[in-house]
TITOR-905516 format. One line per 3 residues: number of its first residue (from 0); for each residue x, z negated, y negated of C-alpha. Coordinates in steps of 0.05 Angstrom, whole numbers, plus 5000, padded with zeros to 4 digits. Layout:
TITOR-905516
NUM> X,Z,Y  ...
***
This chain:
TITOR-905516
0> 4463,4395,5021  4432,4407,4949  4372,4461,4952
3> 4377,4523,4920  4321,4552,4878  4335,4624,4849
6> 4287,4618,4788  4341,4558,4765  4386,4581,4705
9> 4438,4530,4729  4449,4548,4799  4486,4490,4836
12> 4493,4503,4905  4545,4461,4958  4554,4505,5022
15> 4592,4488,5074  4621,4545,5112  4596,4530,5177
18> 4523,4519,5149  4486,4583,5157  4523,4608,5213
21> 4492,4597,5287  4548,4597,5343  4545,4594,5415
24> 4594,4624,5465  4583,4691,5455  4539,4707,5392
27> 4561,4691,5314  4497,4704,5271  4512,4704,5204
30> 4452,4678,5153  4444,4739,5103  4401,4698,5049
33> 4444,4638,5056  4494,4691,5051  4469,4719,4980
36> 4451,4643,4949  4522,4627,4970  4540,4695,4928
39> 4501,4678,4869  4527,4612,4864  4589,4641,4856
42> 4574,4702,4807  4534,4644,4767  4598,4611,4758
45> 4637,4671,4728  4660,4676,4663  4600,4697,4621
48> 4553,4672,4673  4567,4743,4721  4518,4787,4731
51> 4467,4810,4799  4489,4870,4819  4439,4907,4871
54> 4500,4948,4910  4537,4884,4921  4484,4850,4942
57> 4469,4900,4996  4548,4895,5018  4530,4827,5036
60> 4477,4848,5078  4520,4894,5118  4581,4857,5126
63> 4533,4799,5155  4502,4843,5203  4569,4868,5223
66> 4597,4806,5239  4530,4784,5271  4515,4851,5315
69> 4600,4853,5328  4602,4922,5300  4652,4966,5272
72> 4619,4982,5197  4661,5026,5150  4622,5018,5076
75> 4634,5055,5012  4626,5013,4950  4631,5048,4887
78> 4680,5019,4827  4636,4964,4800  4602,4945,4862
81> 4648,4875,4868  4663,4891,4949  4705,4842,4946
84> 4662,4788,4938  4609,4825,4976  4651,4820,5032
87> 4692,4755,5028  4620,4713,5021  4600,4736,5099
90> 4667,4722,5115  4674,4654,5095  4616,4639,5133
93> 4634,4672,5201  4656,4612,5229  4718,4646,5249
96> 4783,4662,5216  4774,4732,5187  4838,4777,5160
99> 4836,4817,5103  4886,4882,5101  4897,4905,5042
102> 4939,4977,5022  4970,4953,4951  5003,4891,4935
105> 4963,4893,4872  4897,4879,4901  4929,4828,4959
108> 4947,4792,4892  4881,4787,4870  4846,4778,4926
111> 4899,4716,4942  4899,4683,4867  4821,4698,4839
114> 4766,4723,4881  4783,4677,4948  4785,4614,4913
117> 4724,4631,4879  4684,4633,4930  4722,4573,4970
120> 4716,4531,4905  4634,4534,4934  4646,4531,5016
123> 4671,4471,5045  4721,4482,5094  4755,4552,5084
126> 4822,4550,5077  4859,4612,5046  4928,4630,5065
129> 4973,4698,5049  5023,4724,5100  5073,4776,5082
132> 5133,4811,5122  5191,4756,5134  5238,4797,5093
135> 5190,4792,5028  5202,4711,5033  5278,4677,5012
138> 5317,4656,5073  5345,4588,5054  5396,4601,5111
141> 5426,4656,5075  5414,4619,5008  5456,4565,5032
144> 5510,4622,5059  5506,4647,4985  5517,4589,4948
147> 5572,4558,4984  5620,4623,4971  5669,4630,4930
150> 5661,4706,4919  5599,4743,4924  5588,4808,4971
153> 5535,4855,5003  5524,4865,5077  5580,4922,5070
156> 5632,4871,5048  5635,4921,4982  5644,4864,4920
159> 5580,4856,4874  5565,4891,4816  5555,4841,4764
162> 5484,4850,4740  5473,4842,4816  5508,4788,4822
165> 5476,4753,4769  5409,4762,4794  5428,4742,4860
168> 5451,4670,4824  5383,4666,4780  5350,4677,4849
171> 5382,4622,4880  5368,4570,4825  5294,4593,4840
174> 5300,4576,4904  5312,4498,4887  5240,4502,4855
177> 5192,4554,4890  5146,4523,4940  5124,4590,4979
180> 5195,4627,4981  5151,4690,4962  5203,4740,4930
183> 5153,4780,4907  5137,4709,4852  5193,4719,4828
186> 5201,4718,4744  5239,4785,4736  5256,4847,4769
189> 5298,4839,4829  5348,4899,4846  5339,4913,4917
192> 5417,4891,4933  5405,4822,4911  5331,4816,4944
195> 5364,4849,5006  5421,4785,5005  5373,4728,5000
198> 5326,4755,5058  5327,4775,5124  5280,4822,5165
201> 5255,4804,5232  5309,4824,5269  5360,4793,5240
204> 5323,4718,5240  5355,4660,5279  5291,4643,5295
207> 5257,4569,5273  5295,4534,5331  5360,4558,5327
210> 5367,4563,5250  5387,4501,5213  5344,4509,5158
213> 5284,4531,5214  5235,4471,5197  5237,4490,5121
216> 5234,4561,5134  5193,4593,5074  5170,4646,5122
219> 5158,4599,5186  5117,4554,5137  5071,4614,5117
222> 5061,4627,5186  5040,4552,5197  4990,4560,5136
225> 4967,4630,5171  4952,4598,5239  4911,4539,5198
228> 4870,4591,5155  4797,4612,5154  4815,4673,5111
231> 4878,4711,5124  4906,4764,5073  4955,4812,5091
234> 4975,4883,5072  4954,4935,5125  5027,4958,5130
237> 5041,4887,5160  4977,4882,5198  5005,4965,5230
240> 5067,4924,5256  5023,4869,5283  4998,4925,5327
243> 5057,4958,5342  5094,4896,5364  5033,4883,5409
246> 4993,4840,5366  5041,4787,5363  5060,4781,5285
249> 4988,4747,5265  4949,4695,5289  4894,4708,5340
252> 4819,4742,5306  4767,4768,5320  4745,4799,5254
255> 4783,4847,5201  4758,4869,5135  4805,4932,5117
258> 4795,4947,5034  4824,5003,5003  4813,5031,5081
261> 4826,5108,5059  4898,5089,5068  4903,5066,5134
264> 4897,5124,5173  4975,5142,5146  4995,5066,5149
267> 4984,5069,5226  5011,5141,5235  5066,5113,5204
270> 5079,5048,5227  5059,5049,5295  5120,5103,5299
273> 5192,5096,5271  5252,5121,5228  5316,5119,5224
276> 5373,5143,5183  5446,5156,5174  5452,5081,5129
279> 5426,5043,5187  5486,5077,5227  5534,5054,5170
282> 5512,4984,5168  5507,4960,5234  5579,4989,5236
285> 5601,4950,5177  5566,4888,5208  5597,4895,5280
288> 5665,4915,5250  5669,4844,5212  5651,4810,5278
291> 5695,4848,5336  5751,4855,5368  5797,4913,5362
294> 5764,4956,5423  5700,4955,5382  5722,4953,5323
297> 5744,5019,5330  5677,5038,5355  5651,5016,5292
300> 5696,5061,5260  5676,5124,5301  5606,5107,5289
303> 5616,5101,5216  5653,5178,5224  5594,5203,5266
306> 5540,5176,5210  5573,5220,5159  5571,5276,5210
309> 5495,5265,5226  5471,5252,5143  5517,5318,5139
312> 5472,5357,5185  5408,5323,5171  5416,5347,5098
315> 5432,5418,5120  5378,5423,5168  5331,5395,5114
318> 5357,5439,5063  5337,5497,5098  5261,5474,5101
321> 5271,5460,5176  5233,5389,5174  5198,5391,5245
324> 5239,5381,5302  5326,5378,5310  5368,5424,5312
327> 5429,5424,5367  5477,5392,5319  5432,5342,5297
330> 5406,5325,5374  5488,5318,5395  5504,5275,5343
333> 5447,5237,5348  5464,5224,5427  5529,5214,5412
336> 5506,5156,5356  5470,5124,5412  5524,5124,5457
339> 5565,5081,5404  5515,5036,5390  5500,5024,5463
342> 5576,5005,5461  5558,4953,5406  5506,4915,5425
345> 5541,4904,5485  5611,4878,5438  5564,4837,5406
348> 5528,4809,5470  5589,4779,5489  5620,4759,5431
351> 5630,4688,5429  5620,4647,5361  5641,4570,5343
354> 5599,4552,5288  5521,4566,5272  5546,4617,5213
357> 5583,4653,5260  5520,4653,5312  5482,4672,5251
360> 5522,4722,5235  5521,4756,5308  5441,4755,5309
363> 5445,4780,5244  5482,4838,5270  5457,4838,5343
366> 5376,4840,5323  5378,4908,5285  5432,4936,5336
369> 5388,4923,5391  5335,4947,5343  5368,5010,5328
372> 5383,5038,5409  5316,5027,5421  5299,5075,5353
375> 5350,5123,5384  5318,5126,5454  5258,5127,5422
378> 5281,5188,5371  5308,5223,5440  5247,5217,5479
381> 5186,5237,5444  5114,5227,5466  5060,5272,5464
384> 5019,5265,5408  5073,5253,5361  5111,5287,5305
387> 5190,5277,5297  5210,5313,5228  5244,5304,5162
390> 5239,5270,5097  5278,5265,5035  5282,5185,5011
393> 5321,5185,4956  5400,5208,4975  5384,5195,5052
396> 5340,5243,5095  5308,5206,5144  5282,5226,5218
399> 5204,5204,5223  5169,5198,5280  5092,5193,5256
402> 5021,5194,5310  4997,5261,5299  4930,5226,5327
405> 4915,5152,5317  4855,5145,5346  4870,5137,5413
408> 4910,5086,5398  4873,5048,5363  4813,5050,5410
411> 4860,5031,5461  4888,4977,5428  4848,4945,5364
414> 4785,4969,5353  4765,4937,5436  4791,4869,5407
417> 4765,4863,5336  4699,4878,5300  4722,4913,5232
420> 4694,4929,5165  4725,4990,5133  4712,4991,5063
423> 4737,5031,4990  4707,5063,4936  4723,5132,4969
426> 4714,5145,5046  4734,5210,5074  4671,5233,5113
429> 4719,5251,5174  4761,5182,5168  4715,5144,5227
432> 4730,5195,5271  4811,5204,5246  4808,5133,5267
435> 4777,5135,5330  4711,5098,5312  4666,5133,5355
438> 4613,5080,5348  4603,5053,5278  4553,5037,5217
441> 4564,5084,5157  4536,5054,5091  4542,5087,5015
444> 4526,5037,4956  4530,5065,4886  4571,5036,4830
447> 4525,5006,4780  4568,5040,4724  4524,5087,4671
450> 4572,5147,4695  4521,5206,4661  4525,5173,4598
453> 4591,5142,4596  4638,5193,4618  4652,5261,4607
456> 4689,5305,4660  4721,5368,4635  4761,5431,4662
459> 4779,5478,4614  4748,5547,4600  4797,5606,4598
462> 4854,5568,4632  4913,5587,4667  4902,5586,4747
465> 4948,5521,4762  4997,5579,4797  5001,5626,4742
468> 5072,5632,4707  5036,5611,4648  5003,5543,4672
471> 5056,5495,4650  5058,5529,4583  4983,5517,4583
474> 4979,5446,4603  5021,5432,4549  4992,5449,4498
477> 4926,5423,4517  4949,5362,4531  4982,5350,4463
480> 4897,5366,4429  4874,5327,4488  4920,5269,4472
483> 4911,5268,4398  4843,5275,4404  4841,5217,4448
486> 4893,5176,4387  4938,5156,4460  4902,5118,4509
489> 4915,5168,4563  4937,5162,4633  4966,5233,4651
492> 4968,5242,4726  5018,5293,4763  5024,5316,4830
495> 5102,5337,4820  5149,5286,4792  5191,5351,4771
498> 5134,5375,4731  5110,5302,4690  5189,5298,4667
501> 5185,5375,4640  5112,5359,4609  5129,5298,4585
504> 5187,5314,4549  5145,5373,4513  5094,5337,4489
507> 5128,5266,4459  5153,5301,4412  5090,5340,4389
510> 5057,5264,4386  5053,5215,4333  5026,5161,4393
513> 5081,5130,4445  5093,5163,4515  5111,5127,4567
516> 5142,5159,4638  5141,5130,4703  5215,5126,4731
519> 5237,5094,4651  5215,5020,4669  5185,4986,4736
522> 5114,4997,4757  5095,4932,4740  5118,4936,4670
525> 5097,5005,4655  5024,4987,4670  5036,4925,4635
528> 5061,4956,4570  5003,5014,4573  4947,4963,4586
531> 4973,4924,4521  4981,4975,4476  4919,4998,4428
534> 4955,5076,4430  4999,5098,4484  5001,5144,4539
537> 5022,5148,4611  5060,5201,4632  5057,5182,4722
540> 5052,5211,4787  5021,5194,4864  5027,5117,4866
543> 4984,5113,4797  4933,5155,4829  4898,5093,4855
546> 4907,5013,4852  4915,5005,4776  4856,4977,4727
549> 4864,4985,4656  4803,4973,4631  4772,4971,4559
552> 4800,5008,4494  4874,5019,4524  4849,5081,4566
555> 4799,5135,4542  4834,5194,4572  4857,5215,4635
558> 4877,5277,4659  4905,5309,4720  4949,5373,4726
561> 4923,5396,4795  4878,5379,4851  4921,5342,4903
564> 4931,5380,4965  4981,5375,5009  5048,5420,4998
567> 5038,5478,5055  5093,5458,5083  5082,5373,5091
570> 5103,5374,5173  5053,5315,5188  4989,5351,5159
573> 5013,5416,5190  5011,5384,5255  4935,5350,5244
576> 4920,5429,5223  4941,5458,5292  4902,5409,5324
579> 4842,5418,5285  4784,5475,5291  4772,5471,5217
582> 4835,5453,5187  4822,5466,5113  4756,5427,5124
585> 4772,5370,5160  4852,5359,5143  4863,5389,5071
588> 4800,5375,5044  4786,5307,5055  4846,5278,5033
591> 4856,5318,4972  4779,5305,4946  4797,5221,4967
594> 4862,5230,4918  4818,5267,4861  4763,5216,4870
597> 4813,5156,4864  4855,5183,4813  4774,5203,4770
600> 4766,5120,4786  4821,5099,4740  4776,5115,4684
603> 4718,5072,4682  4729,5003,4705  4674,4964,4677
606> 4600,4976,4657  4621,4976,4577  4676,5035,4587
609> 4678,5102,4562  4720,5162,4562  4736,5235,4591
612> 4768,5265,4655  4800,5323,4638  4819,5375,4716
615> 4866,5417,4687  4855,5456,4752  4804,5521,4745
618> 4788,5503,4819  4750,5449,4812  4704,5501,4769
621> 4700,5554,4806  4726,5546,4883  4665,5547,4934
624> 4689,5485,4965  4679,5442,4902  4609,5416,4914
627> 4640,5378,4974  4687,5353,4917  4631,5330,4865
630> 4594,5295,4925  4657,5236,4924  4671,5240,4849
633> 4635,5199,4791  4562,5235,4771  4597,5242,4704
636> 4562,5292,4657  4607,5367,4668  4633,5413,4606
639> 4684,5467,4608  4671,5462,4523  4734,5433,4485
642> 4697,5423,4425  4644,5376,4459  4699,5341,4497
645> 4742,5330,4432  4678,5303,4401  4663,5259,4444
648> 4730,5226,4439  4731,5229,4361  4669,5185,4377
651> 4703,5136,4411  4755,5124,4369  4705,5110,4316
***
């Protein structure tokens, strides 16, 4: 082991994951200054030679102890602070495999392809792996089913559209050359149809031992990497259903880092309930129907019929703003659904099959059939402490059930088995107890960023309140000075997708700079296109609130059309209202100041940027509640003065 001296300019330092760490049967203690020379071997090695950076260096004091002490810490870094390093160094040295959850795919990318091999480029012995949801890898199974037919088709047995089609080809020559299956590597955007006919989901797999292709199973052979790791990264969504399925989709841990941890408390309400929908009715029809024998097959047929029927009166129930709770027509049809599909899993139990297509075919069929009665039973018997009620998903309205409450579940189930760090650049003050932590470590380190002197934050004197019939007229117009002001290089956020299309078409014209709109290409391009270009602007909505970085000259602006509460009428924070004493205090408040605060982030991503928020909400003003509001946001210098705001950007455009 070469010694490290921290007064030497060329820091060269060979850890080995396990030095540092002191194990015995019950204790991990986790060296904290072995800790930080492993982290400044690392920073050392950046391009430009890095930089020490006091807030991350702290991190790496409290994600040791945590692991050491086996407590629960939830930790808000501020943009700039480098958490992930702060907390992937401890980790590395645990001695034990540690998962990282992650809420965007973006930052799972970048966790997976830069910052973990840094820092197991200088520790011996961790080994990194990425597991995703089987249906995000290719199934060679049905890859081989593809490319041995004549004529292509979807699960429906409707014929494929030809720019389908073709990508569904240009997929499967991929497949002769990828080495991880991962879909989501793939070269182009994939159409949901042809990503939906080269995978399967859980429920449909053969399994590794009865599928012919099991031992070169792209998603078995992630697994096999998974139960080898150190380091584990997954997306919390998958990590939800790990839990739901009774902790049996990862391998066994005792420690979880959850980053971007704001979003969790939704990703478990979410997926430790269910939905369901009139398509799933359609298709397992369509599947069974292909497979059956006349009795069933007309059963197939009547539950086609009585999906229309159901999507019928989900739609009319929903279009009367009746989203908690059925109705009686919904409930009947619903019952009678299950009663068909009952019928069907019990055609397809004892359907007999004479080849291993035809047996893959019935599992394909039988797995989400079986999967789907249970969803009914589940849909027709609900729990205490959850919420059934509607949303609109594109054409489809779907029946949710969502945990009004996750806490107790999760201090039933996870936080018992695991010792966690919770960490983002915005933690809602009330999210440890949302969660059920009744016994954690808070800790609050400041980004290192020169907010007071580099950014400006602005709402607008003699504006419009955002409800006034002449708001929209308002925005408008100062929006188009904002923007020109600004020469482009403005991400414009919206709470209403309705609204950004009306705005945006307004103002392109009034521009001599390009506008882009979220909905014209995919997100990936979009934020591709906007972080290359020297003058554009973003015209987007709630996913670019958070998990985008476009730092540097391409973004100077960025303004936001209201503060993001919830609609009134959003079923799953009524319910968290009626439970609460405080509702506007501990429901509405919280999350809307987390949005605000991580759509204010997208501004300044490194210590050289510059630029202006503009709130084009008179709340944030004037509204007693928005010191709680300034607490989370950016110490960014405040002006309700156009003329110093346009200033300041004429300055840096010069």
């Amino acid at each position: 082991m070469k010694s490290f001296d921290p007064d030497d300019e060329t820091v060269d330092i060979d850890v080995d994951a396990r030095d540092g760490v002191q194990l015995d049967d019950d204790v991990i203690e986790v060296d904290a200054e072995r800790a930080l020379a492993l982290l400044d071997a690392i920073t050392h090695d950046l391009p430009g030679g890095g930089e020490s950076r006091e807030g991350q260096r702290e991190m790496v004091r409290a994600v040791a102890s945590a692991i050491s002490r086996r407590r629960h810490h939830v930790i808000e870094a501020g943009t700039g602070v480098g958490k992930s390093l702060a907390y992937l160094v401890p980790a590395v040295m645990a001695g034990e495999r540690v998962v990282i959850a992650t809420a965007t795919k973006n930052l799972q990318d970048q966790l997976a392809k830069k910052d973990a091999p840094q820092v197991a480029a200088h520790a011996k012995g961790v080994r990194v792996a990425v597991l995703k949801g089987k249906q995000n890898y290719l199934c060679r199974n049905r890859a081989q089913s593809l490319g041995a037919g004549a004529q292509l088709s979807l699960d429906d047995g409707v014929d494929v559209p030809k720019g389908v089609a073709d990508q569904m080809r240009r997929i499967l020559r991929w497949s002769n050359d990828t080495e991880t299956g991962d879909l989501d590597e793939l070269p182009f955007e994939v159409d949901s149809r042809a990503r939906r006919s080269v995978s399967v989901t859980p429920q449909e797999c053969l399994g590794r031992a009865k599928c012919p292709q099991g031992a070169n199973c792209f998603a078995e052979l992630a697994k096999d990497r998974a139960n080898e790791s150190s380091i584990l990264i997954v997306n919390a969504h998958l990590y939800a259903s790990h839990l739901a399925s009774g902790s049996m989709l990862l391998p066994p841990h005792e420690f979880v880092v959850f980053d971007e941890a704001h979003e969790i408390l939704d990703i478990f309400a979410t997926l430790l309930g269910t939905s369901l929908n009139a398509a799933r009715l359609r298709a397992l029809a369509a599947g069974a129907r292909a497979l059956l024998e006349e009795e069933d097959r007309a059963r197939a047929d009547q539950l086609l019929s009585s999906a229309d029927r159901l999507a019928s009166a989900l739609l009319a129930q929903y279009e009367r703003n009746e989203l908690k709770g059925l109705d009686e027509t919904c409930v009947l049809e619903l019952a009678r659904a299950s009663e068909l599909v009952s019928a069907l899993v019990e055609g397809l139990r004892g359907h007999e099959t004479t080849s291993s297509d035809g047996e893959f075919r019935k599992v394909r069929a039988l797995g989400p059939a079986i999967h789907l009665a249970n969803d009914l039973e589940r849909v027709n018997k609900v729990k205490d402490g959850e919420l059934l009620f509607l949303s609109r998903r594109d054409r489809e309205i779907d029946v949710e059930i969502s945990l009004v409450d996750v806490g107790p579940r999760l201090r039933d189930d996870l936080w018992g088995n695991v010792t966690a760090v919770l960490t983002s650049a915005t933690i809602p003050d009330t999210l440890p107890k949302n969660l059920g932590l009744d016994d954690c470590v808070v800790d609050h380190f400041l980004s290192p960023f020169d907010y007071p002197n580099h950014g400006l934050l602005y709402v607008p004197e003699n504006f419009p309140e955002r409800n006034a019939p002449g708001a929209e007229a308002a925005i408008i117009e100062e929006l188009v000075e904002l923007i020109t002001a600004a020469n482009g290089r403005t991400l414009a956020l919206f709470t209403n997708r309705a609204v950004m299309q009306r705005v945006a078409e307004a103002v392109e014209p009034r521009l001599d700079t390009e506008v882009l709109v979220q909905g014209t290409l995919s997100r990936a391009r979009l934020i591709e296109q906007f972080r290359h270009s020297a003058e554009a602007s973003l015209f987007a909505v709630t996913s670019f609130w958070q998990g985008i970085d476009v730092p540097g000259h391409s973004l100077s602006l960025v303004t936001i059309d209201r503060l993001p509460f919830s609609v009134p009428n959003d079923p799953l924070a009524e319910a968290r209202r009626e439970k609460s004493d405080h509702p506007f205090f501990e429901v509405d408040l919280p999350r809307a100041t987390m949005l605000l605060a991580q759509g204010v982030g997208r501004l300044i991503r490194t210590k050289d940027d510059r630029g202006v928020v503009a709130v084009l909400d008179t709340r944030l003003a004037t509204a007693r509640y928005r010191s709680a509001m300034f607490k989370k946001l950016p110490p960014m210098r405040r002006t309700r003065d156009k003329a110093e705001v346009h200033a300041f950007l004429e300055e840096l455009r010069q």
